[in-house]
C-alpha positions as CSV (number, residue, x, y, z in Angstrom):
1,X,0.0,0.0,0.0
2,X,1.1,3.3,-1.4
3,X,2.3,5.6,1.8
4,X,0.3,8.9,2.3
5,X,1.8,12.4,1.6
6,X,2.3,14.5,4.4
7,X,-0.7,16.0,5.7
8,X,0.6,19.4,7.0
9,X,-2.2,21.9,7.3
10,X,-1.3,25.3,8.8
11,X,-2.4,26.7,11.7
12,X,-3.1,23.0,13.4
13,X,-0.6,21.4,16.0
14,X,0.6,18.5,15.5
15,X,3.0,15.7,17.7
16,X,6.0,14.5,15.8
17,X,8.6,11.9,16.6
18,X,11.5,10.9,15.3
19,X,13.9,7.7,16.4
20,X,17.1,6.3,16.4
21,X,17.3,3.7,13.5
22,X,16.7,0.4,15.5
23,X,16.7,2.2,19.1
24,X,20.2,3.4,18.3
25,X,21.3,6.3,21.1
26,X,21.3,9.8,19.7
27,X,22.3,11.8,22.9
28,X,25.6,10.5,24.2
29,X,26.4,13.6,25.8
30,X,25.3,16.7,26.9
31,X,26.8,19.0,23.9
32,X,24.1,16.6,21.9
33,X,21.4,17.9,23.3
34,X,22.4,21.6,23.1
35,X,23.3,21.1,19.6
36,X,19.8,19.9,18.6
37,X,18.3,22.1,20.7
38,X,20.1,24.8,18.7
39,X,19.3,23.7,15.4
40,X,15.7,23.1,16.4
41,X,15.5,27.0,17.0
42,X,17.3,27.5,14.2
43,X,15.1,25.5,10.9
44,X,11.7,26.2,13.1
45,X,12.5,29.2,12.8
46,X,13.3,29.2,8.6
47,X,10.6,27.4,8.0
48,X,7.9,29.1,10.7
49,X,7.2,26.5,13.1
50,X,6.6,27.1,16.7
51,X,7.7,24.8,19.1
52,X,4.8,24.2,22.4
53,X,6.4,21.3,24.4
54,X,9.3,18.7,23.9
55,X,11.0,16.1,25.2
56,X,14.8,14.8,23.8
57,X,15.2,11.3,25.1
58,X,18.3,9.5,24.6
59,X,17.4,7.7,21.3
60,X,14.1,9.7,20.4
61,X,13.0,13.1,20.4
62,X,9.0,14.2,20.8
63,X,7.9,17.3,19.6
64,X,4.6,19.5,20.3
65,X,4.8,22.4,17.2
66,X,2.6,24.3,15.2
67,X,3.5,24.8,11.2
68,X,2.6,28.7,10.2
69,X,3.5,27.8,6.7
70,X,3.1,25.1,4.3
71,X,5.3,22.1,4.9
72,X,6.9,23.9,7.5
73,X,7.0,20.5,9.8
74,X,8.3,18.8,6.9
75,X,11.1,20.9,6.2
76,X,12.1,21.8,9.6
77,X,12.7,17.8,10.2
78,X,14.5,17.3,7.0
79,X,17.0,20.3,7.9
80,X,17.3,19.5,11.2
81,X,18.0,15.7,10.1
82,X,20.4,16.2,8.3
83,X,22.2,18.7,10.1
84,X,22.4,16.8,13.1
85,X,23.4,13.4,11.2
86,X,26.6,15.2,9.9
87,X,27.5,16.7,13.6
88,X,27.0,13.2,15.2
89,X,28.8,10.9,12.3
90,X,31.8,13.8,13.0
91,X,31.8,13.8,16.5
92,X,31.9,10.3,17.3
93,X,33.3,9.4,13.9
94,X,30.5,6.8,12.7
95,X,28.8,6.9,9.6
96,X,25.3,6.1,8.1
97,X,22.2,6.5,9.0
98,X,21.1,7.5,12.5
99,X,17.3,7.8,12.5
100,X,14.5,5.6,11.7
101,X,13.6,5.9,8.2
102,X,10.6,9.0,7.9
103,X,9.7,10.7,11.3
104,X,6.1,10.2,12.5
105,X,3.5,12.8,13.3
106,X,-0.2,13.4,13.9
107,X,-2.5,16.1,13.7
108,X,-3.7,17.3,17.1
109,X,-7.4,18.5,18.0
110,X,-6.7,21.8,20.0
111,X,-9.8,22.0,22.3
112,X,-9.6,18.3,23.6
113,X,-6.6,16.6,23.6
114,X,-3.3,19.5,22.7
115,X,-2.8,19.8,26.9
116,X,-2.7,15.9,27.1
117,X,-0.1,16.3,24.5
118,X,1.9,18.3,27.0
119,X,1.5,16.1,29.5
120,X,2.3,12.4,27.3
121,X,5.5,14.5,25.8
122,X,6.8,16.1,28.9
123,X,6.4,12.9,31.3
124,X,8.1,10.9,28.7
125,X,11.4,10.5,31.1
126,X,8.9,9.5,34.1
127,X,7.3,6.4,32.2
128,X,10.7,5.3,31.0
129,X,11.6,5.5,35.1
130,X,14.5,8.1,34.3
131,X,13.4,10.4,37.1
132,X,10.5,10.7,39.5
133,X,9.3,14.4,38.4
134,X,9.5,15.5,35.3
135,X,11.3,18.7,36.8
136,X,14.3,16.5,37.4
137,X,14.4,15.8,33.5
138,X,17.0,19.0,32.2
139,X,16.3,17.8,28.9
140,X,12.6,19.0,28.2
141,X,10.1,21.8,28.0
142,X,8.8,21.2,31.3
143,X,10.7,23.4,33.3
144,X,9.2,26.7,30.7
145,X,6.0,25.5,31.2
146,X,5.3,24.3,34.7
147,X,8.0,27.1,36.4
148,X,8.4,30.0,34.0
149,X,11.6,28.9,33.0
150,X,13.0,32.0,30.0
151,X,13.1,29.7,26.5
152,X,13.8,31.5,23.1
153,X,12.7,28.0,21.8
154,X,9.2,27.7,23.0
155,X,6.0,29.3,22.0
156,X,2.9,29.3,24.2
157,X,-0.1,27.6,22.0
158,X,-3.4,30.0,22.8
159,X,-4.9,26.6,24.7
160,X,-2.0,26.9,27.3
161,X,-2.5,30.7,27.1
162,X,-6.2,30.1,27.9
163,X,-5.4,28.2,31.3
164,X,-5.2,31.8,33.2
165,X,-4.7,35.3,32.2
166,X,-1.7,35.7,34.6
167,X,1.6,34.3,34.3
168,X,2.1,33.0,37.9
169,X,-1.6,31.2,38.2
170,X,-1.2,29.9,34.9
171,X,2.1,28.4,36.0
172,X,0.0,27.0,38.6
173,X,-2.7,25.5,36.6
174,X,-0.3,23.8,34.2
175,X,1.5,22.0,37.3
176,X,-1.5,20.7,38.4
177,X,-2.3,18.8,35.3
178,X,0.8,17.1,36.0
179,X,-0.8,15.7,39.2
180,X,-3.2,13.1,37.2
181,X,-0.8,11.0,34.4
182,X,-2.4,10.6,31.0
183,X,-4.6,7.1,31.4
184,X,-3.9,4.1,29.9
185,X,-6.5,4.5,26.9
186,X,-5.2,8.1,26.1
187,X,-1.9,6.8,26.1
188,X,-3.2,4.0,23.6
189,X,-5.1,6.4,21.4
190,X,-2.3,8.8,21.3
191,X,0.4,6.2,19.9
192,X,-1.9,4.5,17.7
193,X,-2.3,8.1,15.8
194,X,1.3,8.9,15.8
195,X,2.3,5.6,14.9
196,X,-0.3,5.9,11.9
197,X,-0.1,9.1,11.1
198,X,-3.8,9.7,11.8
199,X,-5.4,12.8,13.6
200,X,-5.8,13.2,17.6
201,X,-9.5,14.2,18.1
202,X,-12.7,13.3,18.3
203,X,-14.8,12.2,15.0
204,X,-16.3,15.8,14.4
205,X,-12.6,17.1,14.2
206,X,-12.0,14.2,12.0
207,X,-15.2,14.5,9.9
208,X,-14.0,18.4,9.2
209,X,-10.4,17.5,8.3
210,X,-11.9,14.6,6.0
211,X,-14.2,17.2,4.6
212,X,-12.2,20.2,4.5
213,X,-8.5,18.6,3.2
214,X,-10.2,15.3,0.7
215,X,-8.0,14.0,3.3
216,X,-8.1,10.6,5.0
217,X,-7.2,10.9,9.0
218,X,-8.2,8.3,10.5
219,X,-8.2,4.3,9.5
220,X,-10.2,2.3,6.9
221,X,-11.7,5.9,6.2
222,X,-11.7,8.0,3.0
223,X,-12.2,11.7,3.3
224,X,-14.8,13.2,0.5
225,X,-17.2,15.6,1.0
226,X,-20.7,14.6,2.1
227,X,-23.6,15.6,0.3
């Protein structure tokens, strides 16, 4: 079966990952991470992206961003591939490919599910029993959006805005989201989009994007408009 193009509407969030070709490490050391990080800023920035949450984990990276411009996600990824390939073949003089083939991504319903988003990417190192908070985690967006930590990289999506019209209480709000971890059937749901490359949402977001885009977002399900 013929793979789908990217589905990269503006103005609609969406979660990317991207892995190390069979689990391989991509983070051996700190410099790694602030490289990326760098470059991350860098191509969303060229290609008008903005960046809402992340997590860099040591062999795959999770990404919360919003393309302003078409195929922004797409060539923000293949930039920032490829410029991070040639730093980590120099630096620890190997060769070939590092990531897993195409990185994955799915389309994010705002209203209902872009918060959970947060929460899934940013407690990333506390499933994989790295640390016990996600504060302890340096290598995250956590910090920016729980504590007010100053980040040239990320930019507040209007549904984190939305949790309170000042800074400190909204601070406060987003840290208590963090009190309940994403259940077992969002967890499900969520990988079964990004593994798929389906949308996040519920079937009236779906039925729009199917409508709107002639667009199939979901499994087993074409996208035409109704009459």
């Amino acid at each position: 079966m013929a793979r789908l193009r990217r589905f990269c509407p503006v103005g609609i969030p969406q979660h990317v990952v991207q892995r190390g070709n069979n689990r391989r490490i991509c983070f051996g050391a700190e410099e790694d991470y602030i490289a990326y990080a760098h470059w991350l800023k860098e191509y969303a920035d060229k290609f008008g992206v903005s960046v809402h949450a992340w997590v860099f984990m040591t062999n795959h990276v999770h990404l919360l961003v919003t393309p302003n411009e078409t195929d922004g996600v797409s060539l923000m990824m293949q930039a920032l591939g490829r410029r991070y390939v040639q730093y980590f073949n120099r630096a620890y003089r190997t060769s070939g490919t590092l990531w897993e083939g195409r990185f994955k991504a799915s389309i994010v319903q705002s209203e209902t599910y872009l918060l959970q988003c947060y929460q899934y990417i940013e407690l990333n190192p506390v499933r994989a029993k790295m640390v016990e908070d996600p504060l302890e985690y340096q290598w995250s967006s956590y910090r920016i959006n729980a504590l007010g930590v100053h980040s040239e990289l990320c930019s507040p999506h209007r549904e984190y805005l939305a949790l309170a019209d000042q800074k400190d209480e909204r601070l406060r709000v987003y840290r208590e989201l963090f009190r309940r971890h994403v259940s077992h059937d969002l967890l499900t749901e969520i990988r079964q989009a990004l593994n798929m490359g389906m949308a996040l949402g519920n079937e009236k977001f779906k039925d729009e994007l199917e409508e709107l885009y002639l667009r199939r977002v979901r499994p087993g399900t074409r996208g035409r408009p109704k009459t």
